[in-house]
C-alpha positions in Angstrom: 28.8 -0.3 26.0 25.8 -2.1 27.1 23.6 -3.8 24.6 19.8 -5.0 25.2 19.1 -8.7 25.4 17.2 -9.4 21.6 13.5 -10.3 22.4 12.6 -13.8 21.3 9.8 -15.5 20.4 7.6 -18.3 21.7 9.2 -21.2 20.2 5.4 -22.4 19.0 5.2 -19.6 16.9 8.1 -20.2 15.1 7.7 -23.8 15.3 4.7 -23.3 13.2 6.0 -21.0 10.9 9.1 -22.8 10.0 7.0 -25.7 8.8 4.7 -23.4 6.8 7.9 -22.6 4.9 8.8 -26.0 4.8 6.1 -27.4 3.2 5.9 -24.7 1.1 9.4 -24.9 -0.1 9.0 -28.7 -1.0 6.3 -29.0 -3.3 8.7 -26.9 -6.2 11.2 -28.9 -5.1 9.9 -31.7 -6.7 9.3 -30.4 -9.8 10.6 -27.5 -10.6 14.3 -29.1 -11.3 13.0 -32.0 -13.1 10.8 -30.3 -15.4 13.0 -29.5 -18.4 13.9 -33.3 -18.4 10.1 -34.6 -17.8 8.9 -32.1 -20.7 12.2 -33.6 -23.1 10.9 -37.0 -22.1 7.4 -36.6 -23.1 9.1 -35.8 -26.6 7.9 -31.8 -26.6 10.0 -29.5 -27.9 12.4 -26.3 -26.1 8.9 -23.9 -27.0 7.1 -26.1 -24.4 10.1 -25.5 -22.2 9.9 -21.6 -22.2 6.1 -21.5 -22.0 6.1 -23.8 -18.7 8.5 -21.6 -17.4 6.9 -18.7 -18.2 3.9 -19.7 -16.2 5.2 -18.7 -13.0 6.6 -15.6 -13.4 3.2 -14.4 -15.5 1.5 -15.3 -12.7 4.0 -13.0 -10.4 2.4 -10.2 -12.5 -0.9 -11.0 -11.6 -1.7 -12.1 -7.8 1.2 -11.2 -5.5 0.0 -7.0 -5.6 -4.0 -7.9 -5.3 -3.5 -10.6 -2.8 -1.3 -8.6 -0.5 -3.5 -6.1 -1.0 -6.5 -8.3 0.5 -4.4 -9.5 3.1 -3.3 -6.0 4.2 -6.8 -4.8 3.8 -9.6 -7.1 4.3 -9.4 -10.6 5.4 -6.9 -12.2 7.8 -3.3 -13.4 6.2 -3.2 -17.1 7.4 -6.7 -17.8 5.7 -6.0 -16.2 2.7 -2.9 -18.2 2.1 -4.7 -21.5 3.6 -6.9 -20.6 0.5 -4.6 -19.9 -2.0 -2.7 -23.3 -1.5 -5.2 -25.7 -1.5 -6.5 -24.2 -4.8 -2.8 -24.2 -6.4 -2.5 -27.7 -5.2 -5.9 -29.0 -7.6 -4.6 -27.1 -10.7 -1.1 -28.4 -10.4 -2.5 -32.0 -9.8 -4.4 -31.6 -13.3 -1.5 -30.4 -15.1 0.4 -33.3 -14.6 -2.0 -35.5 -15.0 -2.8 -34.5 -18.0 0.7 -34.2 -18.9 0.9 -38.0 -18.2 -1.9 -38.8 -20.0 -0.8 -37.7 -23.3 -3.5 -34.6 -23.4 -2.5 -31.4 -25.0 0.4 -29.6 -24.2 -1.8 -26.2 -24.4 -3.8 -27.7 -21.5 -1.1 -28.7 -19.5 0.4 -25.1 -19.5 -3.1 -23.3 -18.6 -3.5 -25.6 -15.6 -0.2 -25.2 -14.4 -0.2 -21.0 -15.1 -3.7 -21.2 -12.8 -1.7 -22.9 -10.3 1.0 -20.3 -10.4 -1.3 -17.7 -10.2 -2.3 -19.1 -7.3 0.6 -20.5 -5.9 2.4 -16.6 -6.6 1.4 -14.9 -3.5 2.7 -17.5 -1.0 6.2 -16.6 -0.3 6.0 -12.9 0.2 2.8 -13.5 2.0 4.3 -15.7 4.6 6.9 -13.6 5.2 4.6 -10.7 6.3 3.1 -13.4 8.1 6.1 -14.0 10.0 7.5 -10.2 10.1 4.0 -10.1 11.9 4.5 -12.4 15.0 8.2 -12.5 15.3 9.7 -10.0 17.8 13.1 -10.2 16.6 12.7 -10.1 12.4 16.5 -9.9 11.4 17.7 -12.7 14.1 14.6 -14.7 13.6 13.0 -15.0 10.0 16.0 -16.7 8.6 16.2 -19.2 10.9 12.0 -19.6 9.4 12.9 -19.0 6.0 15.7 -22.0 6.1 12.5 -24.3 6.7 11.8 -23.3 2.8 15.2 -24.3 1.8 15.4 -27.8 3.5 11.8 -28.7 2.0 13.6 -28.2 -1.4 16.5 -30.3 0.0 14.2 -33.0 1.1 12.1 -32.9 -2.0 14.6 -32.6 -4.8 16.3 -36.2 -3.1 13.3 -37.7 -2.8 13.0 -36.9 -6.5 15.5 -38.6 -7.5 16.3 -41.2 -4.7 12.9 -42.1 -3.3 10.1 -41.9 -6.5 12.7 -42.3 -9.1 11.1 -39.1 -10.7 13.6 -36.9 -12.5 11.8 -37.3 -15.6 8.4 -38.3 -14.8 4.8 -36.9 -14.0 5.2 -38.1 -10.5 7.3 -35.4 -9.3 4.8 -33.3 -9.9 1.9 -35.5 -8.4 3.9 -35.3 -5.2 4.7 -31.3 -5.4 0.3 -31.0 -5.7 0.0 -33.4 -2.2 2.8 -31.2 -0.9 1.1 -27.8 -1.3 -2.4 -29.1 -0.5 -0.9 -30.1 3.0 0.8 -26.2 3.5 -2.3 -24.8 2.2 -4.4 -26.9 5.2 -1.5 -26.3 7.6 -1.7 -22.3 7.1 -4.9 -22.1 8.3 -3.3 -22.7 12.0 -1.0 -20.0 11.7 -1.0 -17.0 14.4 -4.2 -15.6 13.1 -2.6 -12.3 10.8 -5.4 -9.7 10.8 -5.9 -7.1 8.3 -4.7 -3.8 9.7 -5.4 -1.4 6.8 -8.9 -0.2 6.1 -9.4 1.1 2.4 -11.4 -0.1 -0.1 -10.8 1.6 -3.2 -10.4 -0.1 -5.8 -7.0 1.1 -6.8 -6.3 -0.4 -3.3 -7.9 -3.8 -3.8 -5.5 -4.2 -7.3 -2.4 -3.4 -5.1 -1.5 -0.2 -6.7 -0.6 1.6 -4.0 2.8 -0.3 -4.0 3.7 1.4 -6.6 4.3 4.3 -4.2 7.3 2.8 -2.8 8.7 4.0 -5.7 8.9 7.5 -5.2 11.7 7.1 -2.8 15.1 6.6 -4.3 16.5 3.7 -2.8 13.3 2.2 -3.0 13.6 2.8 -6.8 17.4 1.3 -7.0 17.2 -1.5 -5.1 13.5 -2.8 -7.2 15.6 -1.6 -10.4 18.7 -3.9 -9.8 16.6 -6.7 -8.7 14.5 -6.3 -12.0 18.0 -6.6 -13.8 19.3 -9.3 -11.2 15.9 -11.6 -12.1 16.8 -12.0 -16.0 19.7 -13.9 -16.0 18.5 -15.5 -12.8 15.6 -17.2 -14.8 18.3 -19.4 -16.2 19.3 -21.0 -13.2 16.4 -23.6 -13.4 15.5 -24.0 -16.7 18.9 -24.7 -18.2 21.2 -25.9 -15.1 19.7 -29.1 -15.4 20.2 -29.4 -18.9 23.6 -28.4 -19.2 24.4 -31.1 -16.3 22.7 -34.0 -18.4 24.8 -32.6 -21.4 27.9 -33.2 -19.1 27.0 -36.7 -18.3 25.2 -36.2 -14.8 21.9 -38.4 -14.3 21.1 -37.5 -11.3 20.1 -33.3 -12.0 17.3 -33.0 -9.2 19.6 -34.1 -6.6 22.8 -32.2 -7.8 20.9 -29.0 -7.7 19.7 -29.2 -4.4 23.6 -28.5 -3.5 23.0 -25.1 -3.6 20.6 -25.3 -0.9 23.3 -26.4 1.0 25.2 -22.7 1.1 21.9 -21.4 1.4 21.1 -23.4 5.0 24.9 -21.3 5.7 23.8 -18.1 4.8 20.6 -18.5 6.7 22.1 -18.8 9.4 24.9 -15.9 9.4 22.1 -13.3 8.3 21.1 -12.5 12.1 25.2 -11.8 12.2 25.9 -10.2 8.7 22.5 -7.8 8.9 23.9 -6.2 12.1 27.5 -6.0 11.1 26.8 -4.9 7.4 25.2 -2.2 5.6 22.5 -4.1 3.1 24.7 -1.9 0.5 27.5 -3.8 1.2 25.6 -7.4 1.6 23.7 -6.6 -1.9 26.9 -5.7 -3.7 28.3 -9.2 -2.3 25.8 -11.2 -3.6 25.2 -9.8 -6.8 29.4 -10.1 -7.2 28.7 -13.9 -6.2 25.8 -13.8 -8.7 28.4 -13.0 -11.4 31.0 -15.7 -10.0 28.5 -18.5 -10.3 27.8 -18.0 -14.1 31.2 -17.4 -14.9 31.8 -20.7 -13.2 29.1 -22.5 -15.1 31.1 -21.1 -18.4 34.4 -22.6 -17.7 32.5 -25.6 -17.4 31.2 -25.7 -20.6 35.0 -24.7 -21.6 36.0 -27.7 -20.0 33.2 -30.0 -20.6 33.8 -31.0 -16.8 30.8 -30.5 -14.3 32.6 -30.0 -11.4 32.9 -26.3 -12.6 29.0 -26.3 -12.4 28.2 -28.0 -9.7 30.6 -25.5 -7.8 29.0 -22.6 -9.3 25.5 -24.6 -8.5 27.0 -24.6 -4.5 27.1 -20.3 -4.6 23.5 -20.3 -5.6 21.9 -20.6 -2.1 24.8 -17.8 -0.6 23.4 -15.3 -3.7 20.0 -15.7 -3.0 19.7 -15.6 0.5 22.1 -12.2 1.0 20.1 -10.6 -2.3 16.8 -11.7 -1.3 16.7 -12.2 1.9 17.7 -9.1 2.7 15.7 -7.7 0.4 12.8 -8.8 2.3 14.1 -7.8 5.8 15.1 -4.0 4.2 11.5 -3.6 3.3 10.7 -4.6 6.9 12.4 -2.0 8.2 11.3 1.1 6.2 7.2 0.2 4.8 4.9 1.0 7.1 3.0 -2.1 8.9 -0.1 -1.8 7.1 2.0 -2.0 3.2 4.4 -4.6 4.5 2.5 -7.3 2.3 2.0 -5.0 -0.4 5.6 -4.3 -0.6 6.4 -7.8 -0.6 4.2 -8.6 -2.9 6.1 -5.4 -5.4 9.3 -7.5 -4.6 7.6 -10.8 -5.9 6.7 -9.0 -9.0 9.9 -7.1 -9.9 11.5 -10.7 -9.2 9.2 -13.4 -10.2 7.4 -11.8 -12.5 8.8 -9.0 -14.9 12.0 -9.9 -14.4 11.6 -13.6 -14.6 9.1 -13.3 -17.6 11.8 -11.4 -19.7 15.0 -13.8 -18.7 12.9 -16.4 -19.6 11.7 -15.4 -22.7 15.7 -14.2 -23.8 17.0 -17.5 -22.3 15.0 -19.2 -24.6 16.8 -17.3 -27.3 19.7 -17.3 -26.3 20.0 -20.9 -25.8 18.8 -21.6 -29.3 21.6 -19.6 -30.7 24.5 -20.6 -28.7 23.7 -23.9 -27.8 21.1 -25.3 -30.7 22.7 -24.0 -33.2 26.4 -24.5 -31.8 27.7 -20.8 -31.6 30.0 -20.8 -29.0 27.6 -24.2 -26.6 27.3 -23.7 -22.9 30.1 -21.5 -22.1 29.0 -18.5 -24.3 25.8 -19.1 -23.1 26.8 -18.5 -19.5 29.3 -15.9 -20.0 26.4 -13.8 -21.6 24.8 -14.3 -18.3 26.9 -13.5 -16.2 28.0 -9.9 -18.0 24.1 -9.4 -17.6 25.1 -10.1 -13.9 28.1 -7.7 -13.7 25.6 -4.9 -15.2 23.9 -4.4 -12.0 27.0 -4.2 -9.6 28.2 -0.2 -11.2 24.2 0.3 -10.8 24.0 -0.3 -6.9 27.0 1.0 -6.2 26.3 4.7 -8.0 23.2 5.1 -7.3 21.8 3.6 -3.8 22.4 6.3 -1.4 21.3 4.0 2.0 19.0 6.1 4.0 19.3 5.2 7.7 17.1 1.9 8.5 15.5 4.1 10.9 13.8 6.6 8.7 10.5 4.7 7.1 9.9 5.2 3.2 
């Protein structure tokens, strides 16, 4: 049987998109691993810890649905983005300075939750950007989406390596210059016009998302991502931690391993979304999910971080086959003029209600277990990965996959 020849795109396009992704990938890099070691430096306490954290994923609640909505209804994508950026970059530059400076710890949150709230939007945003322009979405947006990854890379080793910043201010001085570049750079993407046409205001808050829901697998798959995105909110704001326990100074660096399986994954997605069902490739990743906790658990069993770092290697292969095919299954089944919308529900499921309450139990749960010594690290981990394990009987009962074919 005779197959068509997959219709590629003009190598500018993606040129320019892939460093959109890049850039925008880097300037968390910087900071976002070091931050639970720059906070313990500056002497505040695990509160300060949670509420920095909780920044970003309150801010997922707030901009991802409205900005899509604007992008999908009244101005064009790139600009909006461009916009977004720059403005994230200025708040995150104040945070930190006033982080450095001594100033209150109240202040420093605020600026950086503005930034967040500004910063939100970007990822599902230029990924409808790129579902847009590119003619071949399943073969061609990972290969884009890896740019994200290797700006991490780049970023967390120039962290530690380069500024010398796994506990300092700097890190995020550098992530602010980072984002102000992507935010300039967006504004010569492929211009992205608007290509809905209401203006209610239900529309202009994003709420017609919402109607996504009403279709079943719709339902499951936001559901078990919801679940998936508590324990997730972990990964970041204890890894590091539990690797300084273990006697690692270098955290920034070591956790940019994982983007190392991820830059793997990227590239067998073209391969494993047209071999696969997205079922099969969810259940996968959220069984790898579970693997890479349970890993971090012997660890602390052990008191040996190569059982970490090992589980810190699966975390690029889980994200990319939950997420990124997340993002390519709403692709094929919203209709063009939701597509940003719909990422934007994704972005708040993930980064936002799900992030907001595995951030807000982490805090919790670390106090208990690993404060006040009952049962350290690995009961702390094992806990996380059952919450893990939840969500695999969950897909597999209830997602029915409709045909890719048939829209939502």
């Amino acid at each position: 049987m005779s197959t068509s020849p997959i219709a590629r795109t003009a190598p500018g396009v993606i040129t320019f998109l892939w460093v959109a992704f890049f850039l925008w990938g880097a300037a968390p890099g910087y900071y976002t691993p070091a931050l639970p070691n720059i906070i313990a430096a500056k002497g505040l306490g695990s509160q300060w810890l949670s509420y920095a954290f909780l920044a970003g994923p309150v801010a997922s609640m707030i901009s991802p649905l409205i900005m899509g909505s604007i992008a999908d209804n009244r101005f064009a994508a790139q600009k909006v983005v461009g916009c977004i950026a720059i403005m994230s970059s200025c708040f995150l530059a104040s945070a930190f300075a006033v982080l450095d400076t001594g100033g209150s710890p109240w202040v420093f949150i605020l600026l950086l939750a503005c930034s967040s709230i500004m910063h939100a939007p970007m990822q599902s945003m230029l990924a409808s950007i790129s579902m847009a322009h590119l003619k071949s979405g399943e073969a061609e947006f990972p290969i884009i989406r890896l740019g994200g990854t290797l700006g991490w890379m780049v970023a967390g080793f120039l962290t530690s390596f380069v500024l010398f910043a796994d506990a300092s201010p700097v890190a995020g001085y550098a992530a602010a210059i980072t984002r102000c570049m992507a935010g300039c750079f967006c504004f010569f993407l492929p211009h992205t016009p608007p290509l809905g046409r209401s203006r209610s205001l239900r529309t202009l808050l994003g709420l017609d998302a919402f109607k996504l829901l009403k279709e079943r697998d719709h339902l499951v798959f936001f559901s078990v991502t919801t679940l998936l995105s508590i324990p997730l909110a972990a990964f970041f704001m204890h890894t590091p931690m539990h690797l300084a326990a273990l006697g690692n100074d270098k955290p920034t660096a070591t956790m940019t391993i994982g983007q190392i399986s991820e830059i793997a994954a990227m590239l067998l997605m073209s391969v494993v979304m047209t071999r696969f069902r997205v079922k099969t490739v969810l259940m996968f990743a959220l069984g790898l999910s579970a693997l890479r906790y349970a890993l971090y658990a012997v660890g602390g069993m052990t008191g040996s971080s190569t059982w970490v770092i090992a589980g810190i290697t699966l975390h690029g292969l889980c994200y990319t086959l939950y997420f990124i095919t997340g993002q390519l299954f709403l692709d094929r089944r919203v209709e063009p003029e939701m597509r940003t919308q719909a990422q934007g529900l994704l972005s708040l499921v993930s980064n936002g209600i799900g992030s907001v309450t595995g951030t807000l139990l982490a805090v919790r749960l670390y106090d208990f277990t690993v404060s006040s010594h009952h049962g350290g690290w690995a009961t702390y981990w094992w806990i996380q990965a059952g919450c893990i394990a939840i969500c695999l009987p969950i897909l597999a009962i209830f997602y029915q996959g409709v045909a890719a074919s048939k829209k939502a």
